[in-house]
N, C-alpha and C positions, 0 to 999 in steps of 0.2 A: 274594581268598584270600591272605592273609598268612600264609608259616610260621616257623615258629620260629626263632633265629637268622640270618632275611634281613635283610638294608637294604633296602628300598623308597624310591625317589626320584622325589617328585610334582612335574613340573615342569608350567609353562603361563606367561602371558599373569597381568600384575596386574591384577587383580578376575573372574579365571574361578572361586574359590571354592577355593584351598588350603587356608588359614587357617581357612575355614568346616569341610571336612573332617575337620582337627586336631578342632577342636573338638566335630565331631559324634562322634568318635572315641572323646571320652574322653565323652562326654554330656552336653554345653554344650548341644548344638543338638538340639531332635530331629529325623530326616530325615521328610523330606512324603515321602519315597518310598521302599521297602527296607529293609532293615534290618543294622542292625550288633551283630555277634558279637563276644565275647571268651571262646574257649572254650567257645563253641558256646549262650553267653547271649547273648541279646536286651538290646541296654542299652535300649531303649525301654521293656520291659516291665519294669524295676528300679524299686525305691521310692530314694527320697533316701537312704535309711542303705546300702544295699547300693552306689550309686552311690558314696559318699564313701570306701568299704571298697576298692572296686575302684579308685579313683583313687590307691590305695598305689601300687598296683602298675603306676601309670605314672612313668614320668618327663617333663617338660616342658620346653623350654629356650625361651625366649621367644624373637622378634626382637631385641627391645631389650633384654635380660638380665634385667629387668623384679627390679631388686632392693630390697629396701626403704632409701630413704636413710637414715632415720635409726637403721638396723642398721649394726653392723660387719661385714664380709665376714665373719667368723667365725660374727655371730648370723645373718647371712642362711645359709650352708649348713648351721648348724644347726636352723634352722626345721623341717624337717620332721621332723626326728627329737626335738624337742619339742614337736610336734604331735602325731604319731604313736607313740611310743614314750616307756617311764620308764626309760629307762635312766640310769645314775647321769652325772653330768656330769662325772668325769672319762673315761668311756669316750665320751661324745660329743663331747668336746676328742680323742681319741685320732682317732677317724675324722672329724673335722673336718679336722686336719693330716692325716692319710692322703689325705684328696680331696684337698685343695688340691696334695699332692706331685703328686696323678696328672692332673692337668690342666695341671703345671706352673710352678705359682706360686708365687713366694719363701712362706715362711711372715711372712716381715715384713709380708704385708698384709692380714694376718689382723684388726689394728685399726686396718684406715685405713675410712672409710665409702666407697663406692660413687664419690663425686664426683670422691675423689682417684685412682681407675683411669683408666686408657683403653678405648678400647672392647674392645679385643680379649682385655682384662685382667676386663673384667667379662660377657664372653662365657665363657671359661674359669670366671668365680665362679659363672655359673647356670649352668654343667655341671656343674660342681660339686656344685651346691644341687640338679638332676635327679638325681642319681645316689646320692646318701644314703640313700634307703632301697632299696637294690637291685633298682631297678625292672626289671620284666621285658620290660615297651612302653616305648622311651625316643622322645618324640617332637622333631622339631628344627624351630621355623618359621623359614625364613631363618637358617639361622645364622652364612653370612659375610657380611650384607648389612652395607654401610657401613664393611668391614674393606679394607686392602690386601693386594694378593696374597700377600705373606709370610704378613700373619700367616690370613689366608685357608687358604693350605696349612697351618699349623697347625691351627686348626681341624677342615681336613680331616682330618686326623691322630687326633686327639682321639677324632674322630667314629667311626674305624676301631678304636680302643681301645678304644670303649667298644662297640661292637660285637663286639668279641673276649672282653667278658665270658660266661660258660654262659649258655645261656638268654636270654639278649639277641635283642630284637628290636627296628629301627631304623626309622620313618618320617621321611625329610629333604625339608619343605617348600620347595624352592627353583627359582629362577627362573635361577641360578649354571651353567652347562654345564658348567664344568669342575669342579666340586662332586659334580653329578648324573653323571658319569664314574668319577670317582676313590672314590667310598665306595658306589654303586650296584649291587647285586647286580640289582635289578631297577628297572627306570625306565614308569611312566606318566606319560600328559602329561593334562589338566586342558583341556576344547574351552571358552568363555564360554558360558554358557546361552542368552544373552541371540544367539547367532548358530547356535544348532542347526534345525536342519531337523526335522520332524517324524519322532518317528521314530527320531532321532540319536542315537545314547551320547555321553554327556561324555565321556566316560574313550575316548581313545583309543591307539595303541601307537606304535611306530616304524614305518619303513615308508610309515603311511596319508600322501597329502595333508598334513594340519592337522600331522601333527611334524615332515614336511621345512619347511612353510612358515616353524616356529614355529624349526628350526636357523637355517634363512638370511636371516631376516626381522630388519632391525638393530633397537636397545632393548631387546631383550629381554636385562633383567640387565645389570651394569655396563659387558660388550662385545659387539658385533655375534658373536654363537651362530655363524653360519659362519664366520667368521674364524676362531675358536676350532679349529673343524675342520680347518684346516689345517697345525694343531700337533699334534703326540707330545703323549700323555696325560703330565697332570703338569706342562706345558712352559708356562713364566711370556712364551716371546714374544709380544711384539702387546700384553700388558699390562704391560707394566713402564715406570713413569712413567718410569726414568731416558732411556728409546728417545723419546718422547715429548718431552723436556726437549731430547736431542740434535737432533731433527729439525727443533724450534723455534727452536733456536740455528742451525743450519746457514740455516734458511731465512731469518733476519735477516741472515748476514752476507755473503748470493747477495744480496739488496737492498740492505746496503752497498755493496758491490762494485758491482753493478749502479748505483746512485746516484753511485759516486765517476766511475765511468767517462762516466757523464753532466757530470758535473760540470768534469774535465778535457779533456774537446770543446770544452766552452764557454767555456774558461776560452785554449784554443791560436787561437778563433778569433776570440777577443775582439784589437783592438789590443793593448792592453797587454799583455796575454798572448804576444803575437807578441813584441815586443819583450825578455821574459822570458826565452820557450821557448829553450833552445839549440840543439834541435833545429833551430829555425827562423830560428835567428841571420844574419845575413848576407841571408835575403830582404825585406827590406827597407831595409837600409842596411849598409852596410860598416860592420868592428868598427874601434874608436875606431882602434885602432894603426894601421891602414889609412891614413887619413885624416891624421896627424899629432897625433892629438888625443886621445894618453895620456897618463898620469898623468907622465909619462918625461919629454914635449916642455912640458906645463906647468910643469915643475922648469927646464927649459933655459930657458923664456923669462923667469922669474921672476929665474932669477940674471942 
């Protein structure tokens, strides 16, 4: 039971069936088992044209932004609203730049194509492109997967924005903890089918077994889910490359250090070395002055 105005946050295990979900959600899939409502219809029981009618009224944001190349950012978040609507094309230029402000993106990338984004940049354009016709189900698969934590919390961001529209309702497919925290009004987790016991719900809560396993069980999503848990919500430690870059660096120059110190053992107890060392001057032979034999007494015998 989804209500109106929640964020729901599906989290699980890749290949327990998110993505399938999504898709049974919006009526891609239909379910072997149960059934799914929107406003208290049956999309099972929907013909194709009622199906395509109700899909206005979702919004989509892919994993992969899933844009079309050979569109401009501009004709890609216009798509659906020349799909779906005649309105005159300077008022879909007008809410074209509207979206693109509210996602955050220069309007100069309004005619580059898709290739010349980055990811996070064409994550932002199919927010975009979900939110044009003012859908009232906005759904997210994965949507900081393959982003860095910055712009990750952005994202997050985004996501809380567009959930602060009226009437806005959120499903955020992600495998992300710190994701499923921070824009999560409510969180289920996703069992694999393929390991339920007779008997078994997928869908299970916090609490049980199967969602402590799946916090502190490492792989899951780009960092070990327990570790995460020992940060303040919102809190970028334990994932910040530059900690990472630092700790890499430190541990190369503990094995310099460790190698040079090797190196100068072997180097004091080598003869020649001895001879060298100042340290160790004098255990072996008296220094030249000692002896008559400076540079002082070779002047004297020369003259």
């Amino acid at each position: 039971d989804l209500r109106g105005g929640d964020t729901l946050a599906v989290i699980g295990e890749s290949g327990c069936g998110k993505t399938v979900l999504l898709k049974t959600m919006i009526g891609l899939v239909r379910p072997s088992q149960g059934t799914i409502r929107f406003e208290g219809r049956d999309l099972a029981a929907m013909g194709d044209r009622e199906l395509a009618h109700l899909r206005t009224r979702y919004g989509f944001v892919f994993q992969g932004a899933a844009l079309f190349d050979s569109y401009t950012i501009a004709d890609n978040v216009a798509f659906p609203l020349h799909e779906h609507t005649r309105l005159p094309a300077d008022e879909v230029r007008r809410i074209v730049a509207a979206l693109i402000d509210e996602v955050g993106l220069p309007r100069t990338v309004l005619e580059k194509k898709p290739v010349q984004l980055s990811g996070g940049m064409r994550k932002r354009a199919g927010l975009a492109r979900a939110l044009a016709l003012d859908p009232q189900l906005v759904l997210y698969d994965e949507p900081t997967t393959g982003l860095d934590p910055i712009m990750s919390d952005v994202i997050n961001e985004l996501i809380l924005r567009a959930g602060r529209r009226p009437g806005v309702t959120s499903v955020v497919v992600t495998h992300d903890m710190n994701t499923a925290r921070k824009v999560a009004d409510r969180v289920i987790m996703l069992y694999p089918a393929s390991r339920l016991r007779p008997g078994e719900p997928q869908v299970v809560f916090s609490g049980t077994p199967a969602a402590h396993e799946f916090r502190r069980c490492p792989g899951r999503g780009r960092r070990h889910a327990g570790a995460q848990e020992r940060h303040p919500r919102g809190s970028r430690v334990g994932r910040d490359p530059r900690r990472a870059r630092r700790r890499e660096r430190d541990r190369r120059h503990r094995l310099l250090r460790a190698d040079l110190s090797r190196r100068t053992a072997a180097h004091r107890h080598h003869p020649a070395g001895r001879r060298r060392d100042p340290a160790r001057a004098g255990t072996d032979r008296a220094p030249p002055q000692a002896r008559g034999q400076g540079r002082g007494a070779c002047r004297r015998r020369v003259a």
